[in-house]
C-alpha positions in Angstrom: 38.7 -54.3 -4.8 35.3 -54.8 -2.9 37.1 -53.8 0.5 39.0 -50.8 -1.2 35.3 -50.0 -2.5 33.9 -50.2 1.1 36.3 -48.0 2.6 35.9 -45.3 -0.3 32.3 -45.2 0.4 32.9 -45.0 4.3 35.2 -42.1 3.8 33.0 -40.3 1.2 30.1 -40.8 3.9 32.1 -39.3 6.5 33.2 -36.2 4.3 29.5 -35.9 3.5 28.4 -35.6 7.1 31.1 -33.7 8.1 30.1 -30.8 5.5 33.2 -30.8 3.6 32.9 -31.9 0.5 30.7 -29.0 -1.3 29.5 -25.6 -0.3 25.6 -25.9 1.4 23.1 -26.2 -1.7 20.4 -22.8 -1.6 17.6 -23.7 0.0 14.4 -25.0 -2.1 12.5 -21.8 -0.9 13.0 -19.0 0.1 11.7 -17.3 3.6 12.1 -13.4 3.5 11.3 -11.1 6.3 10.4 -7.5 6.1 12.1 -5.6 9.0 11.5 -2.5 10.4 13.6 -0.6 12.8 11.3 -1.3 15.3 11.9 -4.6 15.6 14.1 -5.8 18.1 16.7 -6.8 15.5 19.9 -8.7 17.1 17.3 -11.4 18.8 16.1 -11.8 14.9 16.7 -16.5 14.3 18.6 -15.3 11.5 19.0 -19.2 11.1 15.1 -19.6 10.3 15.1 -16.9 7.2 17.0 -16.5 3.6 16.9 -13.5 3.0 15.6 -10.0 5.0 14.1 -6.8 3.3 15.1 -3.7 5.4 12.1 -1.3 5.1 12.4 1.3 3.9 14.7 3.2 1.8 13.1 6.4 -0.2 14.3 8.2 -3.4 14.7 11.6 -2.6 13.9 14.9 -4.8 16.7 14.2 -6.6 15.6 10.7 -7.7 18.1 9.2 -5.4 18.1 6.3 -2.8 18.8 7.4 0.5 17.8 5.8 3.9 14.7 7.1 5.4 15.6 8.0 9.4 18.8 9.0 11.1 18.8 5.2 12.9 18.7 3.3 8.9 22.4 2.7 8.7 22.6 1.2 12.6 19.8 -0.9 11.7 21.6 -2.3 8.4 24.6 -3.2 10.4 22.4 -5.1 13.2 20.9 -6.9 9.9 24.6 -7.2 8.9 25.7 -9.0 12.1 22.8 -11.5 12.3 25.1 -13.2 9.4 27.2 -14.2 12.2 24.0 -16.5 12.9 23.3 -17.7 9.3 26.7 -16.7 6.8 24.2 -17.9 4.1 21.6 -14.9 5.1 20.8 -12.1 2.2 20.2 -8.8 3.3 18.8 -7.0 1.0 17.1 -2.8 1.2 13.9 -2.7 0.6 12.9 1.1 -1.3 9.4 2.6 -0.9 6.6 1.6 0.4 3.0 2.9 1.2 2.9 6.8 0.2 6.4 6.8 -0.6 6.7 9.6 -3.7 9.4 10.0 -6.5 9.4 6.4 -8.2 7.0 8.4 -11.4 9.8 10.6 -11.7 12.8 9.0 -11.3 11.7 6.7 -13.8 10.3 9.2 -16.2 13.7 9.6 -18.7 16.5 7.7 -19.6 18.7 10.2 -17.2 17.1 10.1 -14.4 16.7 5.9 -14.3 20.3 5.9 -14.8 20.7 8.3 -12.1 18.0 6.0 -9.7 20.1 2.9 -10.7 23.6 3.9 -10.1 22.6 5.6 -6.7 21.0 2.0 -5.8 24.2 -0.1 -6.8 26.0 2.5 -5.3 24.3 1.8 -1.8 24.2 -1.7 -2.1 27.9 -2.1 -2.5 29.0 0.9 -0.3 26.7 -1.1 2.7 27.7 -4.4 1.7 24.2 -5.4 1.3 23.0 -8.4 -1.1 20.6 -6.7 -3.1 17.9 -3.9 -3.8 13.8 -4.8 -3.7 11.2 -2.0 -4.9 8.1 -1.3 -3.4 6.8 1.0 -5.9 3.2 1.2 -4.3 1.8 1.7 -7.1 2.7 2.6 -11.1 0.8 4.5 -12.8 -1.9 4.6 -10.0 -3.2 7.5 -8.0 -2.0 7.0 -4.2 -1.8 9.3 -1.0 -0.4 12.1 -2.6 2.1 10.4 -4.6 3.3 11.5 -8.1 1.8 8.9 -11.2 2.1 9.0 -14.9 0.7 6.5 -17.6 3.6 6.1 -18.6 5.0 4.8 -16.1 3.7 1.5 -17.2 6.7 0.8 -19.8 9.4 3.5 -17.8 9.0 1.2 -15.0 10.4 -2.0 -17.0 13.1 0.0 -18.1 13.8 1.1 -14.6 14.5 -2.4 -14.2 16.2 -3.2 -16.8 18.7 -0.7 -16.5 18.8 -1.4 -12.3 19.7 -5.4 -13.7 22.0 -4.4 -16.1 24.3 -2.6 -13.2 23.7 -5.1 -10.5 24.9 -7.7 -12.8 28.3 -6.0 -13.6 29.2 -5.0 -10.0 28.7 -8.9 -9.6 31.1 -9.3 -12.3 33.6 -6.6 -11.0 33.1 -7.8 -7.1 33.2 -11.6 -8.7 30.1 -12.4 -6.9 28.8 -16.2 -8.5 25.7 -18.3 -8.3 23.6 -17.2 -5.0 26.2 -14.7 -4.5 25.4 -12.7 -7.3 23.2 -9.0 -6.2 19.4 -10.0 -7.0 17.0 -7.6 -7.7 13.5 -7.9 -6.7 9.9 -5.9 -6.6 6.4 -6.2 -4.4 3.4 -7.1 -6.8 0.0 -6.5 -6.4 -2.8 -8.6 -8.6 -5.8 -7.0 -10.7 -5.5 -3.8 -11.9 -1.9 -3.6 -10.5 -1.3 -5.6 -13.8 -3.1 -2.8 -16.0 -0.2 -0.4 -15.0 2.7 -2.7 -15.5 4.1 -4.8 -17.7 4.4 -8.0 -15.9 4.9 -10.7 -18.0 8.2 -8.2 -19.6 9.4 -7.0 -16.4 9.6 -10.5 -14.7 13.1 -10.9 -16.8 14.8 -8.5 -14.8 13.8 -10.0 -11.8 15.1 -13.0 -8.9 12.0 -12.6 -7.5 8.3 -11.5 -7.0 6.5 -10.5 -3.7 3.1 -10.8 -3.8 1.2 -8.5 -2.1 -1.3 -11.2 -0.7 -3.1 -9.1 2.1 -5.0 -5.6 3.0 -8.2 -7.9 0.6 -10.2 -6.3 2.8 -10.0 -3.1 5.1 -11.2 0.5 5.4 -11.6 0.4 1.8 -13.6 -2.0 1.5 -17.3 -1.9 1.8 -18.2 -5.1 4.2 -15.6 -6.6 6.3 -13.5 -10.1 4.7 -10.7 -12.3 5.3 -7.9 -9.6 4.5 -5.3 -12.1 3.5 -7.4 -15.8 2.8 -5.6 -18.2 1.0 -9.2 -18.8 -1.5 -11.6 -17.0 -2.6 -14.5 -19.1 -1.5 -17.2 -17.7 -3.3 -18.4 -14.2 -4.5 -19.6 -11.3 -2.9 -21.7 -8.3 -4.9 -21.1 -10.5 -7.5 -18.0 -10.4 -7.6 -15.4 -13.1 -7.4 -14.0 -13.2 -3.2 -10.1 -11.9 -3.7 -7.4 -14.5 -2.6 -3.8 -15.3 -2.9 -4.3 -18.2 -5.3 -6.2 -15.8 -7.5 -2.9 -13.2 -7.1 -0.8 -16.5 -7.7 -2.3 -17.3 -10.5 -3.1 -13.5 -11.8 1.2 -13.9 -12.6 1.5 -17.3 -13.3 -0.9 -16.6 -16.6 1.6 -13.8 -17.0 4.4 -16.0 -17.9 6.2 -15.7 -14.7 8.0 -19.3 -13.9 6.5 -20.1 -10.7 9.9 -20.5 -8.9 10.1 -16.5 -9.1 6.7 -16.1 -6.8 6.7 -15.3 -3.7 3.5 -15.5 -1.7 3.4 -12.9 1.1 2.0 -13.7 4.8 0.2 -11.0 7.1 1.5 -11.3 11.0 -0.8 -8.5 11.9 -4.4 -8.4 11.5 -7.1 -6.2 10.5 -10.4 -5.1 12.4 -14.0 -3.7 11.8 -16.3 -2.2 14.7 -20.0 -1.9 14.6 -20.6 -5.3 12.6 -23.7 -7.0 12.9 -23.9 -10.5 14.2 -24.9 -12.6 10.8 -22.5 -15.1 10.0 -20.6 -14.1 12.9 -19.2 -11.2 11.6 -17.9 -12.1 8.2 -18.9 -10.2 4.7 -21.3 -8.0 7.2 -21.3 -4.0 6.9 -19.3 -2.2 9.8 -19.7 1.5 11.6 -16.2 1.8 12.1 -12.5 0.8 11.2 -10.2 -0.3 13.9 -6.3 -0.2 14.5 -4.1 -2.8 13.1 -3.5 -5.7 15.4 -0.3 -7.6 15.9 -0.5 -11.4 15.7 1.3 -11.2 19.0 -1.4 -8.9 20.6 -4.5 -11.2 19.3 -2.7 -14.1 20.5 -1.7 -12.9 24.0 -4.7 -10.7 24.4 -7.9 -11.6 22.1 -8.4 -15.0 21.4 -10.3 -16.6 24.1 -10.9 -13.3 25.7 -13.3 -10.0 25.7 -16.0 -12.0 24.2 -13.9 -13.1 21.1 -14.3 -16.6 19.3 -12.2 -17.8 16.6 -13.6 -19.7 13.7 -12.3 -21.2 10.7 -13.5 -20.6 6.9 -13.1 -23.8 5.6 -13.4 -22.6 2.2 -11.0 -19.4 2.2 -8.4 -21.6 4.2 -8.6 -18.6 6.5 -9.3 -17.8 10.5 -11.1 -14.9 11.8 -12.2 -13.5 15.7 -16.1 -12.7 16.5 -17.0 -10.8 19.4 -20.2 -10.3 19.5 -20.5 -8.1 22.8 -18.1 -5.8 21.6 -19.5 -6.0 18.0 -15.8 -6.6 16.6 -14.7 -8.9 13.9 -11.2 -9.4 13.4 -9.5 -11.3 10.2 -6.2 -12.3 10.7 -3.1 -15.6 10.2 -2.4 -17.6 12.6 -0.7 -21.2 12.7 -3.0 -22.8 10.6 -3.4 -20.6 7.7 0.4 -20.4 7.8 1.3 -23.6 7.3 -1.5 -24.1 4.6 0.3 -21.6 3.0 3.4 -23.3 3.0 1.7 -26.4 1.8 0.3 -24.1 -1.8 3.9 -22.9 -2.0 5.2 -26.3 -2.3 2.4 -27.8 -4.2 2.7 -25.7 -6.8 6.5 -25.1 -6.6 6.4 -21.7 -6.1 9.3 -19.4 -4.9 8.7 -19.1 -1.0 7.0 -16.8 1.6 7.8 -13.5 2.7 6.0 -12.0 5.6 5.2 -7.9 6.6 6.8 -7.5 9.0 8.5 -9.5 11.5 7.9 -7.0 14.9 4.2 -8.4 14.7 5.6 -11.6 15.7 8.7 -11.1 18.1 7.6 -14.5 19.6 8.7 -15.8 16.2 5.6 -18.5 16.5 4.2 -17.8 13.0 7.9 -17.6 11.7 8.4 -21.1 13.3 5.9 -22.6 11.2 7.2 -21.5 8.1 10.7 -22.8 9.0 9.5 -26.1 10.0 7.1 -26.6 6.8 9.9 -24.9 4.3 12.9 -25.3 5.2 
């Protein structure tokens, strides 16, 4: 018996490293990359994400989803193919984004969400995507030149609802099970994003969250800042520094089980001209506003260079460049403030990362350090 025993255990070891015993168990969390067409999709490590958000789809005029350019439905099926790379890969359409019009009224009625939803789960299963993620930018909110009702406040959990509702049937018809199944998701804002929606109803309807855990600080804002810092660190004008764990915990007071949040990374950074030189920069007034930078433009081209030092805010968890010849300060993520982001997702047990977007990083380095610290 104790040899029998012995062998038994040998050969269920060997099964076991050998992968065939049971399908791969989802991974603990969840790395999601928003992709633009711009990026150069095929050489996409499909192996080091979960899931990717093709940005963008629209609603039209008719409170439809359609694909926003001519070049959408070649860039699905490059997403498509990097499943060749990782079978286990979700690829999911991402609808909206910043300006993007007609959420207000395609959720206005019951008609016209049941019109919204069916189109989605019709383009989900006609492009053999995974799912369908709304980037409603923002309910009930005035935007650049986008349509917004108070009531979209309660029309957009039933736009949800119904959008589950559907998605979970065409699961059941196309006998999709467990991490198969279509998942529906949304991007969240924090403050008064959660005046306009009804987040701790809403969250039922949903896989997941993406928290919108950047753009802190930018044109809008009156001094520059650390435009995605991890803590607050203080206050400024009395009032309390904005941060990720302050989003985080904006929805987690909400009800929302903490495996359904998903905190979101910058790989581009933001910059201020005309800044005076107290405290290097940081929480100063500024002249001027300057062009987004890519992380792989500040890394190849800035740090070290044109007068540009970086520094480290111990207390927002956050890095930021200096120049004072050139007058520029320049918040930003880089390797460190990645991976202490990845350390808050797994100390609280939150749902994962996702990142905007992943041409600001065709290097893959900040990428890297998310896969090596999450998965």
């Amino acid at each position: 018996m104790r040899s029998g025993k012995v062998l038994l255990l040998g050969a269920a070891l060997l099964l076991a490293a050998c992968g065939t015993t049971q399908p791969a168990r989802p991974p603990r969390y969840r790395i999601i990359a928003y992709v633009r067409g711009r990026a150069d999709i095929p050489r996409i490590s499909a192996q080091k994400l979960t899931h990717v958000n093709y940005a963008f789809g629209v609603v039209d005029n008719t409170g439809e989803v359609h694909l926003k350019t001519a070049d959408s439905l070649r860039h699905l099926r490059q997403l498509e193919a990097l499943k060749t790379k990782n079978p286990h890969l979700k690829v999911i359409l991402s609808v909206g984004g910043w300006g993007a019009d007609n959420f207000s009224d395609a959720a206005l009625t019951d008609a016209s969400r049941r019109r919204f939803a069916a189109s989605a789960i019709r383009f989900v299963t006609s492009y053999d995507l995974d799912g369908i993620d709304l980037d409603w930018e923002y309910p009930g909110q005035r935007g650049p030149g986008i349509k917004f009702r108070p009531e979209d406040k309660q029309n957009f959990t039933l736009l949800l609802k119904d959008i589950r509702e559907r998605l979970d049937a065409a699961s059941d018809e196309q006998h999709r099970t467990g991490g198969d199944r279509y998942t529906l998701s949304i991007a969240s804002a924090a403050g008064r994003y959660f005046d306009h929606t009804e987040m701790d109803r809403l969250h039922v309807y949903l896989d997941w969250i993406n928290v919108m855990t950047y753009d802190f600080f930018g044109s809008h804002s009156q001094t520059t800042g650390h435009h995605t810092a991890l803590y607050g660190g203080g206050s400024l004008h009395g009032k309390p520094l904005p941060s990720a764990a302050a989003f985080v915990e904006q929805h987690l007071a909400a009800g929302i089980p903490p495996e359904k949040i998903v905190v979101g990374i910058a790989f581009y950074g933001r910059g201020w001209t005309g800044v005076t030189a107290d405290a290097n920069g940081l929480h100063q007034p500024y002249a001027g506003w300057t062009v987004n930078y890519s992380y792989s433009t500040i890394e190849r081209s800035l740090i070290g260079q044109q007068g540009f030092t970086r520094y480290w805010d111990r207390a927002a968890h956050a890095p930021y460049l200096w120049s004072p010849s050139l007058g520029v300060m320049i918040s930003y993520e880089d390797p460190q403030s990645v991976r202490e982001k990845a350390r808050f997702v797994k100390r609280h047990r939150l749902g994962g990362v996702m990142y905007w977007e992943h041409s600001h990083d065709p290097a893959e380095v900040l990428l890297d350090v998310l896969y090596r610290n999450l998965r």
